[in-house]
C-alpha positions, 0 to 999 in steps of 0.5 A: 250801385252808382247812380245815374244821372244821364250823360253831361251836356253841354249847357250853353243857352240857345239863341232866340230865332229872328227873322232871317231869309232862308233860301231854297230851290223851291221856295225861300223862308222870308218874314211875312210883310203884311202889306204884301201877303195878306190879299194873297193868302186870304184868297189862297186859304179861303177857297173852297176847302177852307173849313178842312184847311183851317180845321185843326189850327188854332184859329180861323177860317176868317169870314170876316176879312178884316179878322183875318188882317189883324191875325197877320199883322199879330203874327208878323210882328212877333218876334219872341213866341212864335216867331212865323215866316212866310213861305214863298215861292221862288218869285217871292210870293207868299203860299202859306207860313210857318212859325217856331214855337214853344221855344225852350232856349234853356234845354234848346227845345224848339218846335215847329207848328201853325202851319198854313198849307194852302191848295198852291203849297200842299202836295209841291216840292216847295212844302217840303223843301220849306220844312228841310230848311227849316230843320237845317236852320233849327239844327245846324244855325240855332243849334237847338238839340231837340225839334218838335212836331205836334197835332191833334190826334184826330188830325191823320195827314199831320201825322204821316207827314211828321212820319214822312219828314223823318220826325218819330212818334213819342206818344200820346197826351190825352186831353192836352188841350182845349181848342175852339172849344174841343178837346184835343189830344195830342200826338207828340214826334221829335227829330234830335240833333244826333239824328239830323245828319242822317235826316239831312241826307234823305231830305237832300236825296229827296230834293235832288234835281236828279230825284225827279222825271221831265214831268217833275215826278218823284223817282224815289219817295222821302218816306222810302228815304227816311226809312233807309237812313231810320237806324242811323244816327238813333 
């Protein structure tokens, strides 16, 4: 019996992610300047909810200001990994950021984490908007073969959103890491390039002007999309 050995692959090296402006209708992708973002998105992330807001990132909530400061200016001034980008609305202010990580230029694996959502992001067009252009820029700019989202498996609106953008579930990593001093396990989803035209579709569906009412309600969810488009491109 022959053997396999999986089908050849084209096997040219994936280019390092930099900091490029990203445009939206919602929202744009831009570098974080920390002179500018910072008193924004210490007030918009220290609310009320910061404890749930930060509870399954790797750092913070930040008491301390002065803290929170430094980890802006670190994160904005990397530029191998991760590679963060604000994320802002369309007047240029910031509301949140996301970063490239665990970048595998080798087999062209990237993933997507340390999101920030904060109160003026979650639950708006701009948030996933801000994920499909990013995905667009992964796939079809960097061109990367393989997107990765990951959370702790105690972290359940991080799951449905994983599900909700179209990623798929691939299991469960017991005891991946520890984090503040926890254990976390880790549920691991992807997105490939095979399958992103039909992603892209659902999410430019989802995105459509014509997919919301005069009070800027959705007509048609990007779950329900994403379901429509699941046996495409698998």
């Amino acid at each position: 019996m022959a053997l396999e050995f999986g089908s050849p692959v084209d096997t040219h090296q994936a280019p390092q992610p930099a900091h490029v402006a990203i445009e939206g209708r919602f929202c744009r992708l831009r570098a974080l300047d920390p002179a500018r973002d910072t008193d924004r998105l210490y007030a918009l992330s220290h609310g009320p909810e910061k404890e749930s807001q930060w509870a399954y990132l790797f750092t913070g909530p930040y008491p301390v200001r002065s803290e929170f400061d430094a980890h802006v200016a670190k994160i904005a001034s990397g530029t191998t990994d991760p590679v963060y980008w604000a994320i802002a609305d369309r007047d240029d202010r910031a509301v949140g950021w996301l970063s490239l990580m665990r970048i595998d230029r080798t087999h062209r694996v990237i993933e997507v984490g340390s999101i920030l959502h904060t109160p003026a992001l979650q639950r708006t067009p701009a948030s996933t908007e801000a994920q499909y252009l990013m995905a667009r820029h992964v796939f079809e700019t960097l061109g990367y073969r393989r997107y990765e989202w990951k959370c702790n498996n105690l972290n359940e609106p991080s799951k449905r959103a994983a599900q909700r953008l179209g990623f798929s579930y691939e299991g469960l990593f017991r005891q991946h890491m520890i984090v503040k001093g926890r254990n976390r396990d880790t549920a691991w989803y992807s997105m490939l390039d095979r399958e992103w035209p039909a992603r892209k579709a659902a999410f430019e569906s989802w995105l459509d002007p014509s997919n919301f009412d005069a009070a800027g309600a959705q007509k048609i969810s990007l779950g329900a999309l994403m379901a429509r488009v699941a046996g495409r491109g698998a």
